[in-house]
Short mmCIF file of the C-alpha atoms (twelve columns), coordinates in Angstrom:
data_MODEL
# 
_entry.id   MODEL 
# 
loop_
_atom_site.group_PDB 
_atom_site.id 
_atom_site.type_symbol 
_atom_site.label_atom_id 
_atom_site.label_alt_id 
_atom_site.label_comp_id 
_atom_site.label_asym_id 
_atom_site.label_seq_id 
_atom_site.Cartn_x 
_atom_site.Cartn_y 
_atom_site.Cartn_z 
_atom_site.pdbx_PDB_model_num 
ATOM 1   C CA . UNK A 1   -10.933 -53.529  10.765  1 
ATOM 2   C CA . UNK A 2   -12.361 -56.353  8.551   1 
ATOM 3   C CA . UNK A 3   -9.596  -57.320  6.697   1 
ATOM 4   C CA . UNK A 4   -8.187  -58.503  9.659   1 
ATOM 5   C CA . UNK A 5   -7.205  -62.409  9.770   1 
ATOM 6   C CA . UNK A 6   -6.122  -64.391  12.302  1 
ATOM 7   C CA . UNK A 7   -2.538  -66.097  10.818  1 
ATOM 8   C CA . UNK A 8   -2.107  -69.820  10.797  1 
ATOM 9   C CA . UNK A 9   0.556   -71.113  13.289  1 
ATOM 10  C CA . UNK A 10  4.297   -70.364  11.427  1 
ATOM 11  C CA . UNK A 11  6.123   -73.162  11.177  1 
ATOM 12  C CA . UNK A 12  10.305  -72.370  11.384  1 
ATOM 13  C CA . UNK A 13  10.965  -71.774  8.241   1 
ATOM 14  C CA . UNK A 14  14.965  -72.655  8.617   1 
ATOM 15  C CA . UNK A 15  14.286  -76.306  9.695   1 
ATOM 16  C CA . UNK A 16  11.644  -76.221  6.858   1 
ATOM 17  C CA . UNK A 17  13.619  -75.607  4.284   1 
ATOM 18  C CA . UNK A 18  16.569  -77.511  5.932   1 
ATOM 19  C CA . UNK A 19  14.586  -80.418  5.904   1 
ATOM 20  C CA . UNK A 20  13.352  -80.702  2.445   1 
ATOM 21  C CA . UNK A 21  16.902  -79.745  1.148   1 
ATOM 22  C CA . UNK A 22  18.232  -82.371  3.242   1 
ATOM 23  C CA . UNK A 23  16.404  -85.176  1.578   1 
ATOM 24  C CA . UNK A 24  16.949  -83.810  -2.270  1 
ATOM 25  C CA . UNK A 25  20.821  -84.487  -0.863  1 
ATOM 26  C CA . UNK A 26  20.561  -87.736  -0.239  1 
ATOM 27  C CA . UNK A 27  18.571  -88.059  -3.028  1 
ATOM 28  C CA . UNK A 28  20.740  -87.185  -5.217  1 
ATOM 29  C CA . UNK A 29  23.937  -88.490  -3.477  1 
ATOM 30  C CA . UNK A 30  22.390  -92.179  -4.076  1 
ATOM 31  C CA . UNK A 31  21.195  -91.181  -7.693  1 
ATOM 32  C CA . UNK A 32  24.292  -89.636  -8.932  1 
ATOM 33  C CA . UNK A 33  26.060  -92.464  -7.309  1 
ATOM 34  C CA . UNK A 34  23.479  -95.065  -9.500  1 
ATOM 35  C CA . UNK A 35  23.679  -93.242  -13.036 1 
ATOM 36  C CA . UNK A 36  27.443  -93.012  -12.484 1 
ATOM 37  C CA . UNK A 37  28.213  -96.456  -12.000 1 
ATOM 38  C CA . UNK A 38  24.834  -97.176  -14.998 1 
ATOM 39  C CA . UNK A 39  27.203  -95.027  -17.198 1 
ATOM 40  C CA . UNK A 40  30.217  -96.298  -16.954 1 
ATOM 41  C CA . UNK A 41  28.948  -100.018 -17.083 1 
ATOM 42  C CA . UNK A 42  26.580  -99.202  -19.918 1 
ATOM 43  C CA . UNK A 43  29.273  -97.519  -21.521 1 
ATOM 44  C CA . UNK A 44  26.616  -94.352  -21.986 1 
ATOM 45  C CA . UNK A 45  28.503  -91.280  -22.000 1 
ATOM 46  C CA . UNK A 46  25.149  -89.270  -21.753 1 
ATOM 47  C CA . UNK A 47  24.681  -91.045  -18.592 1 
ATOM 48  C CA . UNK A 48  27.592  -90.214  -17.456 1 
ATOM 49  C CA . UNK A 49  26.627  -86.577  -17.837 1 
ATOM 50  C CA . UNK A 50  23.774  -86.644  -16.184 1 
ATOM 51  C CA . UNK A 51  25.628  -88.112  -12.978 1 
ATOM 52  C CA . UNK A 52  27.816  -84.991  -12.886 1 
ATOM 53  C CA . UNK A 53  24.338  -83.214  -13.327 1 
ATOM 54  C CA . UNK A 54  23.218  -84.679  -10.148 1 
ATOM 55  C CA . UNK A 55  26.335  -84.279  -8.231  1 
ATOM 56  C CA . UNK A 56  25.567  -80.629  -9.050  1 
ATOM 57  C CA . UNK A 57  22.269  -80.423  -6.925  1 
ATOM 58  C CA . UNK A 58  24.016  -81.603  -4.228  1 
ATOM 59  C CA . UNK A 59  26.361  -78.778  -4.375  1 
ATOM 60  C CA . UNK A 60  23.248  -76.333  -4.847  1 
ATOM 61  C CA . UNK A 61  21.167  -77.869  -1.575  1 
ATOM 62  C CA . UNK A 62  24.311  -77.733  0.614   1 
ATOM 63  C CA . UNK A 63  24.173  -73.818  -0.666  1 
ATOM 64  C CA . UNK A 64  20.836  -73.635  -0.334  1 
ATOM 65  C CA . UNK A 65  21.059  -74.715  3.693   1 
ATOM 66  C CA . UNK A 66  23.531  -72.372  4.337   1 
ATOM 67  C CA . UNK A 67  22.332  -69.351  2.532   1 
ATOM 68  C CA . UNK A 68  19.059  -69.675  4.202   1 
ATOM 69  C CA . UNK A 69  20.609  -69.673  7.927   1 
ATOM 70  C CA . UNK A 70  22.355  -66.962  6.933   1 
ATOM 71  C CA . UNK A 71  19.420  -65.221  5.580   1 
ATOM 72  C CA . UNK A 72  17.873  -66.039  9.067   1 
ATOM 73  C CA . UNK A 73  19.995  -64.333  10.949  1 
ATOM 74  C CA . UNK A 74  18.262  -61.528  13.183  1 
ATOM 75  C CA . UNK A 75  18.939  -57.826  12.042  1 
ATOM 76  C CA . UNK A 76  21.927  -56.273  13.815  1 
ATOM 77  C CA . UNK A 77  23.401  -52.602  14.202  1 
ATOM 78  C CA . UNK A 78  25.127  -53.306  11.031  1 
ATOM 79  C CA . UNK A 79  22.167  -55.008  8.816   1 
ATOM 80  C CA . UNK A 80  19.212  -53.378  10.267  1 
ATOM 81  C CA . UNK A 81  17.187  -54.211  7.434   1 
ATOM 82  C CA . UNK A 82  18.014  -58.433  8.029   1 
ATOM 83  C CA . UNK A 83  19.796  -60.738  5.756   1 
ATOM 84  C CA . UNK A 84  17.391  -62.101  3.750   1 
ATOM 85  C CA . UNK A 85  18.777  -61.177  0.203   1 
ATOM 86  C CA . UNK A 86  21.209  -63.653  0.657   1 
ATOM 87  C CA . UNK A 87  18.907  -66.104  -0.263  1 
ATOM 88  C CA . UNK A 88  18.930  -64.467  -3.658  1 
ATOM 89  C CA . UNK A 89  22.246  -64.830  -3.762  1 
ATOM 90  C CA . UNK A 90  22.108  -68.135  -2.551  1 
ATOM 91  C CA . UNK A 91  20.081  -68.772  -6.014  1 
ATOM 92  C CA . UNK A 92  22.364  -66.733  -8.000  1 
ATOM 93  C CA . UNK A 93  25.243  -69.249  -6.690  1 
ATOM 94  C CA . UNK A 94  23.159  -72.069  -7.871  1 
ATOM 95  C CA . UNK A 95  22.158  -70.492  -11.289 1 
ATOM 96  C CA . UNK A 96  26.089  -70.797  -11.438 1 
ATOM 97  C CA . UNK A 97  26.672  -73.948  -10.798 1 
ATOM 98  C CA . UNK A 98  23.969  -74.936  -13.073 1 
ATOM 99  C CA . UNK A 99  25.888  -73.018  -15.477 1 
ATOM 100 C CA . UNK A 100 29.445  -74.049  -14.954 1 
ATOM 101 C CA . UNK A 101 27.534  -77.700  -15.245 1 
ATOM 102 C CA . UNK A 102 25.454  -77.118  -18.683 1 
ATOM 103 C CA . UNK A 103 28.747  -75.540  -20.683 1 
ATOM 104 C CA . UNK A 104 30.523  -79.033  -19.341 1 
ATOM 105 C CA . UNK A 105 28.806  -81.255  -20.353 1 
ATOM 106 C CA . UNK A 106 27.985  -79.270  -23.760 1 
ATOM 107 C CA . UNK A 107 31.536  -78.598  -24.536 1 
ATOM 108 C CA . UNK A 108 32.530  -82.776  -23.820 1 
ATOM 109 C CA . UNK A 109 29.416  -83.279  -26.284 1 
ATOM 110 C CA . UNK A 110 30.292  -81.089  -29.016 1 
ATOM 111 C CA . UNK A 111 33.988  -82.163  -28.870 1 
ATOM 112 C CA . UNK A 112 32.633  -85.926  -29.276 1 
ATOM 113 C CA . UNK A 113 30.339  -85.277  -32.438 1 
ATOM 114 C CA . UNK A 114 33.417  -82.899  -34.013 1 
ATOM 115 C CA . UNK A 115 35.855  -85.604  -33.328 1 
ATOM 116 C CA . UNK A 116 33.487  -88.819  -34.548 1 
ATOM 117 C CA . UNK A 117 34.895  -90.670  -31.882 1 
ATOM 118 C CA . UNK A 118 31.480  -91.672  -31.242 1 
ATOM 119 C CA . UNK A 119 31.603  -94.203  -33.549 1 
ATOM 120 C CA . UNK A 120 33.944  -96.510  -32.035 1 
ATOM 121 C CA . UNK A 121 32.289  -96.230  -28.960 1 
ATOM 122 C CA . UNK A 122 30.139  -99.382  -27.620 1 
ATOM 123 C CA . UNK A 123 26.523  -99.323  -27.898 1 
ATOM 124 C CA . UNK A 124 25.023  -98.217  -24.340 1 
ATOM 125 C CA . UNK A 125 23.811  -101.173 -22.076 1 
ATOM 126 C CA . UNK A 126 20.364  -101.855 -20.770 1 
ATOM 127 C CA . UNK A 127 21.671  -101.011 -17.458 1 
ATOM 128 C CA . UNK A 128 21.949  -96.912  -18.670 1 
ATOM 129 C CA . UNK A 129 18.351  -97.154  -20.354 1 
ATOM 130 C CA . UNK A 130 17.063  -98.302  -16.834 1 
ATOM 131 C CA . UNK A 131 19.098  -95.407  -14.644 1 
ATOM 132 C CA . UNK A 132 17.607  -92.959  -17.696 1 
ATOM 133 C CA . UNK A 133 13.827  -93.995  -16.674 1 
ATOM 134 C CA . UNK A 134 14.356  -94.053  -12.763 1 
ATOM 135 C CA . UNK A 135 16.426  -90.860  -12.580 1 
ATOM 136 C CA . UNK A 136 13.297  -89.456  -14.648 1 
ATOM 137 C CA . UNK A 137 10.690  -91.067  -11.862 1 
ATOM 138 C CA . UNK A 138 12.784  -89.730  -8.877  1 
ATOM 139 C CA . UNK A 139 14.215  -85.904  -10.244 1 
ATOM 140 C CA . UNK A 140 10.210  -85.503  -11.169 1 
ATOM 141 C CA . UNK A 141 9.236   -86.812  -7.605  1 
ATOM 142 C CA . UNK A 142 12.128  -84.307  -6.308  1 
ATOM 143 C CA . UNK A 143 10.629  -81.351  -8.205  1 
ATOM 144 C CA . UNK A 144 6.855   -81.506  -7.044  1 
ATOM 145 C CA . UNK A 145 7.858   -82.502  -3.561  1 
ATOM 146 C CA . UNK A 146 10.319  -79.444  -3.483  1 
ATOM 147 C CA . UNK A 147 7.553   -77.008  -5.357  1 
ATOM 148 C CA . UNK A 148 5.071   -77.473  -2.965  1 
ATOM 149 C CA . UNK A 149 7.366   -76.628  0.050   1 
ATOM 150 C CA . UNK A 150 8.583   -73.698  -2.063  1 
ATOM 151 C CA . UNK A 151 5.084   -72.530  -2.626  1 
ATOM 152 C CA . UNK A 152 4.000   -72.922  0.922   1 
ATOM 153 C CA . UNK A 153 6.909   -71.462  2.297   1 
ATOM 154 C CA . UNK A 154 6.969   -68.554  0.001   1 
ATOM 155 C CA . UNK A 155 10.471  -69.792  -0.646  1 
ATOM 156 C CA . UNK A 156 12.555  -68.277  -3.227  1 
ATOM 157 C CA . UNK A 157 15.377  -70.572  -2.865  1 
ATOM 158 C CA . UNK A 158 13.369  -73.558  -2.583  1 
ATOM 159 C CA . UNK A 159 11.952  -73.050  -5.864  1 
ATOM 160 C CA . UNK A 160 15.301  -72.481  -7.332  1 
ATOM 161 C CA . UNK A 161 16.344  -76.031  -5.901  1 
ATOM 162 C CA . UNK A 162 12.917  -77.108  -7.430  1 
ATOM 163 C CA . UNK A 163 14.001  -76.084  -10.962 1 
ATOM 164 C CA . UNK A 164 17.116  -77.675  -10.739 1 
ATOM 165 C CA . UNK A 165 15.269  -80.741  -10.150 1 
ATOM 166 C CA . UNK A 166 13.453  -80.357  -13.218 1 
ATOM 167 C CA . UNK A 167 16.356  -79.451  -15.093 1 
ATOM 168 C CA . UNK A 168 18.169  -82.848  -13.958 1 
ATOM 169 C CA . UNK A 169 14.650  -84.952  -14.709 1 
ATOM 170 C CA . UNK A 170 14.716  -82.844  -18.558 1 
ATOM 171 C CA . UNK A 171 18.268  -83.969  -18.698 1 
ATOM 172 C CA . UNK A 172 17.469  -87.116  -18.139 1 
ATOM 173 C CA . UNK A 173 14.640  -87.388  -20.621 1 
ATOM 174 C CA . UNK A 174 17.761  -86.114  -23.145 1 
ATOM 175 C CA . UNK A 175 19.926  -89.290  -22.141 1 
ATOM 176 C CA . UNK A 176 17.066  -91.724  -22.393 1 
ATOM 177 C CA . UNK A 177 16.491  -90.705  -26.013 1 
ATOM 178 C CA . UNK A 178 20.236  -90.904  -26.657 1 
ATOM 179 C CA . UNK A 179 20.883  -93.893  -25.038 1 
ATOM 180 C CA . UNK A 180 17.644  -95.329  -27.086 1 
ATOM 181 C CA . UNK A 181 19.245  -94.285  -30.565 1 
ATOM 182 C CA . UNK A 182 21.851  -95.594  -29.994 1 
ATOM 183 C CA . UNK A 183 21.041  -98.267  -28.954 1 
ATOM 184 C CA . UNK A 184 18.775  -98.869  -32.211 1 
ATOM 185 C CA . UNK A 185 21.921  -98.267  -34.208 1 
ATOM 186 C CA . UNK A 186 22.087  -94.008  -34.551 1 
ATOM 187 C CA . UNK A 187 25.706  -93.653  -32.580 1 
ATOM 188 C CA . UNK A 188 25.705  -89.985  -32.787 1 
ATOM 189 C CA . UNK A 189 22.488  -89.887  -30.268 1 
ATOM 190 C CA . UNK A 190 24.071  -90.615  -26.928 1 
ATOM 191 C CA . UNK A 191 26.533  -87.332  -27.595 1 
ATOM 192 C CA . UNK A 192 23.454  -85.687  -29.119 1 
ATOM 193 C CA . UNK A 193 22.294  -86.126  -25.974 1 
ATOM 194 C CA . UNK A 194 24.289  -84.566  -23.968 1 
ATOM 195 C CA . UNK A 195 23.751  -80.880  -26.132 1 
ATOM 196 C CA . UNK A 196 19.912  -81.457  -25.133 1 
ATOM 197 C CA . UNK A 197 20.833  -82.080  -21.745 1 
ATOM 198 C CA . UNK A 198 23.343  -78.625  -22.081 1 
ATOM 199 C CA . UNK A 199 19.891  -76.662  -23.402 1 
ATOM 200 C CA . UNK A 200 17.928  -78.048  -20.437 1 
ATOM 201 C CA . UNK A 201 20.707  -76.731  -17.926 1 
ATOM 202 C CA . UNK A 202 21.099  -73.592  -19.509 1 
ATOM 203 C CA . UNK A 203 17.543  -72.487  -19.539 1 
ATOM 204 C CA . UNK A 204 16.990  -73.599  -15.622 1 
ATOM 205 C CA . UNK A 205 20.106  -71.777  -14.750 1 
ATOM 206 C CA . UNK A 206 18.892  -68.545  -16.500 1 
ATOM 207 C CA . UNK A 207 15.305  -68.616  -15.152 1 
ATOM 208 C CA . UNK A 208 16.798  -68.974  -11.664 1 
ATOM 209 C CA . UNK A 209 19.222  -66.449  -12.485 1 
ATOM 210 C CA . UNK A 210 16.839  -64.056  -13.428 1 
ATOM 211 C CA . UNK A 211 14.184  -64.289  -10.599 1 
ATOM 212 C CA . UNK A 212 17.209  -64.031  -8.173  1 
ATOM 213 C CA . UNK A 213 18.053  -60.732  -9.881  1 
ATOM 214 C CA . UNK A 214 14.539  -59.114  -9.577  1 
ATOM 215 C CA . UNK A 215 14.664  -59.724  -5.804  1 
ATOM 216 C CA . UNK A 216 17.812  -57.991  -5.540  1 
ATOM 217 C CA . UNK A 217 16.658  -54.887  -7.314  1 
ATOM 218 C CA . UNK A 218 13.690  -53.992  -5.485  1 
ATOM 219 C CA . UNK A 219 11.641  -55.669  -7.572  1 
ATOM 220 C CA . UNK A 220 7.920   -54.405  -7.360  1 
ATOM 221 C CA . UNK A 221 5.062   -57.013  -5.892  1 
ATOM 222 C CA . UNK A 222 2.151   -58.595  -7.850  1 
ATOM 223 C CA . UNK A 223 -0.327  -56.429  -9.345  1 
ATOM 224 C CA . UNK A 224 -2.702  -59.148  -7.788  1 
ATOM 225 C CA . UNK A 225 -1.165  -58.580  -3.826  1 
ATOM 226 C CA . UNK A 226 -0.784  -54.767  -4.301  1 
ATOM 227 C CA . UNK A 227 -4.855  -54.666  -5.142  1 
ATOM 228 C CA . UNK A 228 -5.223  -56.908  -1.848  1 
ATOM 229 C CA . UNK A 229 -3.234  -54.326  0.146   1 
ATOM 230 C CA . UNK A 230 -5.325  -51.805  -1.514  1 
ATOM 231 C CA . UNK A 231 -8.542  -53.706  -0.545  1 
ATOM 232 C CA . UNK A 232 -7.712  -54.042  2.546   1 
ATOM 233 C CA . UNK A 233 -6.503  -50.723  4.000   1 
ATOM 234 C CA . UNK A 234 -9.889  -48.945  2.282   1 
ATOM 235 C CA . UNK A 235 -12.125 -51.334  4.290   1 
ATOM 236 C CA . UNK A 236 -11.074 -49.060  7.023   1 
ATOM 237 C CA . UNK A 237 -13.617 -46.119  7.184   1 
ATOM 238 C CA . UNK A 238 -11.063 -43.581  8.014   1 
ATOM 239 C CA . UNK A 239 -9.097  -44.031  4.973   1 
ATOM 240 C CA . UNK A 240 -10.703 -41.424  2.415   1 
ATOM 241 C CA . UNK A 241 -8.070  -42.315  -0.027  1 
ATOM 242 C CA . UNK A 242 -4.911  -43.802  -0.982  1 
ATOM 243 C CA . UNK A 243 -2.997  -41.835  -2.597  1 
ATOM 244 C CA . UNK A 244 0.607   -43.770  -2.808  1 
ATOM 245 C CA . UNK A 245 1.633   -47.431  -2.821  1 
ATOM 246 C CA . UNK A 246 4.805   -48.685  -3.562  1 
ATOM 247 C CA . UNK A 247 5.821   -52.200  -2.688  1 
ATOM 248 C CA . UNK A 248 9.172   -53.883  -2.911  1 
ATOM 249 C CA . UNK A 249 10.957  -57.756  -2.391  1 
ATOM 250 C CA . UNK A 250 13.280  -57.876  -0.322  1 
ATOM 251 C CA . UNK A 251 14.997  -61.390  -0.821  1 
ATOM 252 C CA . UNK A 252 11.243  -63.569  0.473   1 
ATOM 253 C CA . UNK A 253 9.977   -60.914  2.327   1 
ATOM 254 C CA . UNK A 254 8.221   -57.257  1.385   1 
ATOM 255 C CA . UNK A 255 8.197   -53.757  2.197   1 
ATOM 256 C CA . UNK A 256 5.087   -51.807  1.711   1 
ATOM 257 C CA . UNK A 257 5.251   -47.695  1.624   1 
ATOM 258 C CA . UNK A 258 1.664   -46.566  2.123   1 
ATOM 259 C CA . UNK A 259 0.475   -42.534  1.824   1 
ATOM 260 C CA . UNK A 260 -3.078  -42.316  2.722   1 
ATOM 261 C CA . UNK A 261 -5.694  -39.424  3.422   1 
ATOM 262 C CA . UNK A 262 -7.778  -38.941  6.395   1 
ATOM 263 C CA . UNK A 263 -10.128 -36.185  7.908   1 
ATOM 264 C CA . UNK A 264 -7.724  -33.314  8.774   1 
ATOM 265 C CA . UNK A 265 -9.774  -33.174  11.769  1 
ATOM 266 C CA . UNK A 266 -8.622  -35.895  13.734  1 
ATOM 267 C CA . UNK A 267 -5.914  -35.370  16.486  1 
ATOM 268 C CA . UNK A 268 -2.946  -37.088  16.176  1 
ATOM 269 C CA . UNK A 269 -3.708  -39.776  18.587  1 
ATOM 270 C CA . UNK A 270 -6.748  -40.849  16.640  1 
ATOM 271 C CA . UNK A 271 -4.284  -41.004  12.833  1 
ATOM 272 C CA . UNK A 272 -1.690  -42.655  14.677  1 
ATOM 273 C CA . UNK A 273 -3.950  -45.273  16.167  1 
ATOM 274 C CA . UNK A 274 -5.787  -46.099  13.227  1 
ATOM 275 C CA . UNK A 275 -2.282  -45.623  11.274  1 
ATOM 276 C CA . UNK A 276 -1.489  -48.538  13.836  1 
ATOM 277 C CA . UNK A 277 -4.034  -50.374  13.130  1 
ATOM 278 C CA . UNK A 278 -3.891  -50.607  9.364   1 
ATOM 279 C CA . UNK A 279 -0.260  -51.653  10.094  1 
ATOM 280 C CA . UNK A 280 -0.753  -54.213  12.214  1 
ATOM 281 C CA . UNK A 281 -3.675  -55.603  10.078  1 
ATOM 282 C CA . UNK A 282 -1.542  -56.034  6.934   1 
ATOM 283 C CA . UNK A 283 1.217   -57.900  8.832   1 
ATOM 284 C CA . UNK A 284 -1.471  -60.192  10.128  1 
ATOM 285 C CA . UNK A 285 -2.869  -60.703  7.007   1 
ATOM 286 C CA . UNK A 286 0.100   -61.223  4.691   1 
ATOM 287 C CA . UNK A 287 3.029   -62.741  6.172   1 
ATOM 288 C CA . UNK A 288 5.130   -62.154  3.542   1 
ATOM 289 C CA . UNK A 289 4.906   -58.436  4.549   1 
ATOM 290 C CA . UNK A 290 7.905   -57.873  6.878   1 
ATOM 291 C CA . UNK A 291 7.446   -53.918  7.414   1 
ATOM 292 C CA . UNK A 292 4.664   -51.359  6.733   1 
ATOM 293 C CA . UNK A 293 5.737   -47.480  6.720   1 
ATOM 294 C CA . UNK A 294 2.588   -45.338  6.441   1 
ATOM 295 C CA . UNK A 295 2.307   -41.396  5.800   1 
ATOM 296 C CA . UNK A 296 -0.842  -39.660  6.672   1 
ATOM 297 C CA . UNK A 297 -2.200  -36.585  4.577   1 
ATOM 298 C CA . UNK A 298 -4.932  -34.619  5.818   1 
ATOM 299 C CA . UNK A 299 -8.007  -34.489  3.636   1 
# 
């Protein structure tokens, strides 16, 4: 068959993932440890908001390394279809946190600016400014490094962990402006700053939230991957038609159910081998594809 491709080398996608999860930790162990101490010192109480941000992602990648070896796990007698949606739940947990984070820090902010105790507060110190522009150059960093793995990996929870990244760099963007008012004499804008850092938080948690749901409830694959499917089982001359394809996500991976027509002629060795062989060509050629179940109709 043409559309037959020969599949780059996998790489183990557990130590993979592992591995880039591993470094946002320590990441942001040392950067929550930094804005914490900024805050406090500076006297920046949107600082010290977006420490308790970051001591959130480390939460979310210890999740995220053990939802994925779960998700590895091998199918059994009981699970015979694997364990991979529990990475989706594994982002649902972390669309959580994210959550139980952004209402936090909103609440604390909303309480200050109701209260006015803001204005007795000391002016933030240049040391809070400076953890406001580095947490910005390292959560960015964090995000692309942790996208691109995501992408190549075709990992759901990796991009999750990606957009919590970005959420904590947005947040952070939020606490630089505050700290800068207030700084330049506006009090209110460090607490301001934590309800823009609450927004941020909220949004990533949904997005995350949502995708997470979609793989959970058989959610349907691109239109742009179901017309390469198509492609490639009609470059087999036997096919005279297609006449069903449904796909479906299961957690990273993805189910195809395939009806096709062939000459009614054949024997059934001849439509089970070339039944076989459109099989075997769409596993090779999409790797995301982790079972193909094909129905033959005589034409």
């Amino acid at each position: 068959m043409s559309c037959i491709t020969k599949r780059p080398e996998d790489r183990s996608y557990q130590s993979s993932v592992e591995k880039v999860s591993g470094i946002g930790i320590a990441g942001n162990l040392l950067l929550a440890g930094f804005k914490l101490v900024a805050g406090i010192v500076g006297h920046s109480r949107a600082m010290i908001s977006d420490a308790l941000h970051s001591a959130s992602d480390i939460a979310g990648g210890i999740i995220v390394v053990i939802g994925v070896r779960i998700s590895e796990k091998k199918e059994d007698r009981d699970h015979p279809y694997g364990h991979e949606r529990l990475e989706s739940i594994a982002s649902i947990l972390l669309a959580v946190i994210l959550l139980v984070a952004g209402l936090a820090m909103g609440s604390s902010s909303v309480e200050t600016l109701v209260s006015g105790s803001y204005r007795d507060a000391p002016v933030p110190g240049g040391i809070a400014l400076a953890a406001a522009i580095v947490s910005i150059l390292v959560k960015e960093s964090m995000y692309w490094m942790t996208l691109r793995r995501a992408k190549a990996l075709n990992s759901e929870v990796l991009q999750a962990e990606a957009l919590h990244h970005r959420s904590d760099s947005l947040s952070s963007i939020g606490s630089l402006a505050g700290i800068a008012g207030a700084r330049m004499g506006i009090r209110s804008m460090d607490a301001a700053a934590g309800l823009v850092i609450c927004a941020f938080i909220l949004k990533s948690a949904y997005d995350i939230f949502r995708e997470a749901m979609e793989k959970l409830i058989d959610h349907r694959s691109s239109d742009e991957m179901e017309e390469r499917i198509r492609n490639c089982v009609s470059s087999c001359e036997e096919v005279k038609r297609i006449d069903l394809l449904r796909t479906r996500e299961f957690g990273r991976k993805v189910y195809v159910d395939l009806e096709i027509s062939m000459d009614g002629s054949l024997t059934l060795e001849e439509a089970h081998s070339t039944a076989e062989r459109i099989h075997d060509a769409l596993e090779e050629q999409f790797p995301e594809i982790k079972h193909v179940m094909i129905h033959m109709n005589p034409v």
